[in-house]
One Martini backbone bead per residue (centre of mass of N, CA, C, O) as a GRO file, in nm:
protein
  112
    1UNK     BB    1  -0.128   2.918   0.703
    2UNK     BB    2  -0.315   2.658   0.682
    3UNK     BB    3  -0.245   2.407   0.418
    4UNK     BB    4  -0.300   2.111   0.328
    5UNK     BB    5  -0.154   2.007   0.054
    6UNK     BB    6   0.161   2.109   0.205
    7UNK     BB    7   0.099   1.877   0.444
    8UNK     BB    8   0.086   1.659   0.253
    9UNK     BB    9   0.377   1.717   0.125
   10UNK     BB   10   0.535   1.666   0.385
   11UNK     BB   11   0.400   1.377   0.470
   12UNK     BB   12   0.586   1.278   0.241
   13UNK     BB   13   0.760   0.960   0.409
   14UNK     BB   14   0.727   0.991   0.704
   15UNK     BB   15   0.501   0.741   0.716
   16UNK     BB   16   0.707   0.571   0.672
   17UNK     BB   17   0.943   0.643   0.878
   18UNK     BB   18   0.743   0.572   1.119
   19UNK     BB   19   0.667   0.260   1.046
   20UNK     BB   20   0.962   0.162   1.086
   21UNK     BB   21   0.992   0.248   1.337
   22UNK     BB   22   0.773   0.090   1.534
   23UNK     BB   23   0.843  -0.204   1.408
   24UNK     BB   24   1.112  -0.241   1.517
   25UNK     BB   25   0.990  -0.278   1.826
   26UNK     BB   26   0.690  -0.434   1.656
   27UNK     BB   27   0.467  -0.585   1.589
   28UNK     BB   28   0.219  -0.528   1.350
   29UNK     BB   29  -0.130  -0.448   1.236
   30UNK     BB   30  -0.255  -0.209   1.042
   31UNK     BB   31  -0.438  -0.119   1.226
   32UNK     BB   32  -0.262  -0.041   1.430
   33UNK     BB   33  -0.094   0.177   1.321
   34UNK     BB   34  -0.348   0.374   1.253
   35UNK     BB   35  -0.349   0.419   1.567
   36UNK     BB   36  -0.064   0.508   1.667
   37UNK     BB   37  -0.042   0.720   1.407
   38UNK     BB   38  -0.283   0.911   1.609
   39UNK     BB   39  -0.104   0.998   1.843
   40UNK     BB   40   0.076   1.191   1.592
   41UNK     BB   41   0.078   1.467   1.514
   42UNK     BB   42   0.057   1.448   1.125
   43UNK     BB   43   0.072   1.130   1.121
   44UNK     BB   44  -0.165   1.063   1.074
   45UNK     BB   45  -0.342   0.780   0.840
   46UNK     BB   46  -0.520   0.587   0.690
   47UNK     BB   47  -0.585   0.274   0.530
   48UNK     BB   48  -0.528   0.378   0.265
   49UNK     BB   49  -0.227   0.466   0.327
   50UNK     BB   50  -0.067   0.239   0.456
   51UNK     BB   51  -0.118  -0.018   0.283
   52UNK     BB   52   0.071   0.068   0.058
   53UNK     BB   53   0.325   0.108   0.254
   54UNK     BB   54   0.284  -0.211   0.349
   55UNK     BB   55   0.349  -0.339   0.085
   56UNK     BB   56   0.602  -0.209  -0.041
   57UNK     BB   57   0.773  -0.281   0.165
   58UNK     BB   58   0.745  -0.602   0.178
   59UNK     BB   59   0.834  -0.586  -0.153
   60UNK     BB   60   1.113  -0.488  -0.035
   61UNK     BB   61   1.195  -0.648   0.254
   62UNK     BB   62   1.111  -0.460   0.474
   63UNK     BB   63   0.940  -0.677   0.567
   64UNK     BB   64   0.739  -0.899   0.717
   65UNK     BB   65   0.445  -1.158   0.688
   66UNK     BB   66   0.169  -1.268   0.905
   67UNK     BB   67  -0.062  -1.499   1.019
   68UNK     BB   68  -0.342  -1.421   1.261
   69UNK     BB   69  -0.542  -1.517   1.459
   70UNK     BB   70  -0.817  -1.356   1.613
   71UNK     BB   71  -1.031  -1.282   1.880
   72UNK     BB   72  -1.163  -1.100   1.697
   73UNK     BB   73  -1.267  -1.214   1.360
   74UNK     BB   74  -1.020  -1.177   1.091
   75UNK     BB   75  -0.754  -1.239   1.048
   76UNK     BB   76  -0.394  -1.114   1.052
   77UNK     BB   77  -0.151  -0.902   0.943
   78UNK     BB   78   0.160  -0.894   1.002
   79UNK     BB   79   0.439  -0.694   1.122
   80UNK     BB   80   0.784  -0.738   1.036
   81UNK     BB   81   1.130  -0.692   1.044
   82UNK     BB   82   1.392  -0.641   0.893
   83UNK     BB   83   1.738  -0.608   0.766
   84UNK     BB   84   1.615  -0.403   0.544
   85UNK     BB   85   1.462  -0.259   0.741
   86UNK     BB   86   1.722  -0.143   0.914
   87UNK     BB   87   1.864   0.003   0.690
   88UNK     BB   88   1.641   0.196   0.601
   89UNK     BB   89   1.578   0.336   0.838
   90UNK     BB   90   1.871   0.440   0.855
   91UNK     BB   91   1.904   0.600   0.631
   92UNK     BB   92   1.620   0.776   0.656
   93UNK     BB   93   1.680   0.904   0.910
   94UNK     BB   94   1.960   1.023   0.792
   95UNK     BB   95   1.799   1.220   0.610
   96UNK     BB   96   1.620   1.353   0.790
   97UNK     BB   97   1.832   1.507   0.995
   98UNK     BB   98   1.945   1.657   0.726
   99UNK     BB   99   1.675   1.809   0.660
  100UNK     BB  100   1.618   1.939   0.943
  101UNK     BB  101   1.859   2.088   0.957
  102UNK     BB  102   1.852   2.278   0.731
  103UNK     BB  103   1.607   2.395   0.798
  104UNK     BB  104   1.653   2.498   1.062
  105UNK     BB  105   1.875   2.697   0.923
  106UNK     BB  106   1.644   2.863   0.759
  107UNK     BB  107   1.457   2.946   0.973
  108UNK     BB  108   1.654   3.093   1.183
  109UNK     BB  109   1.703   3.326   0.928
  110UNK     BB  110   1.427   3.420   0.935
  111UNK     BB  111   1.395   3.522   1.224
  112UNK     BB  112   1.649   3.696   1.306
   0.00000   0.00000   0.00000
């Protein structure tokens, strides 16, 4: 039985190493990646999700932020990546990598 809030619990970190997984390979701005990562069941979040994991990216060194006029509203703050925004993804890819595979070596002996 799927409970939310294990769902939810499971999705902390994720939706960070997905955004910037994203953005290393186009600027984006946060409506966008709100669209993209809407994409992949499980990884959908809102903008109110979105945003404060993309400040604090910023805050962090990894994004860097610009703005940019709209063809139709108000300016968008566009989001690209950093040299440490390369290392981050790196790091967490890594270390997701390393639990994914112990998790499914756990998963494999409750199956057998």
């Amino acid at each position: 039985m799927k409970d939310g809030l294990s769902s939810s619990q499971m999705r902390k970190g994720t939706v960070e190493l997905a955004i910037l997984s994203l953005v290393s390979r186009r600027d984006y701005y946060g409506g966008e990646l709100v669209e993209a990562l809407a994409h992949y069941p499980g990884l959908d979040a809102t903008s109110g999700t979105i945003y404060p994991i993309l400040k604090r990216l910023a805050k962090a060194g990894h994004l860097a932020t610009r703005w940019e006029e709209s063809p139709a509203g108000p300016p968008r703050k566009y989001y690209s990546f950093t040299a440490s925004g390369r290392a981050q993804l790196v790091a967490l890819a890594a270390e997701w990598r390393e639990l994914q595979t112990a998790l499914n070596s756990i998963l494999d002996e409750e199956t057998s």
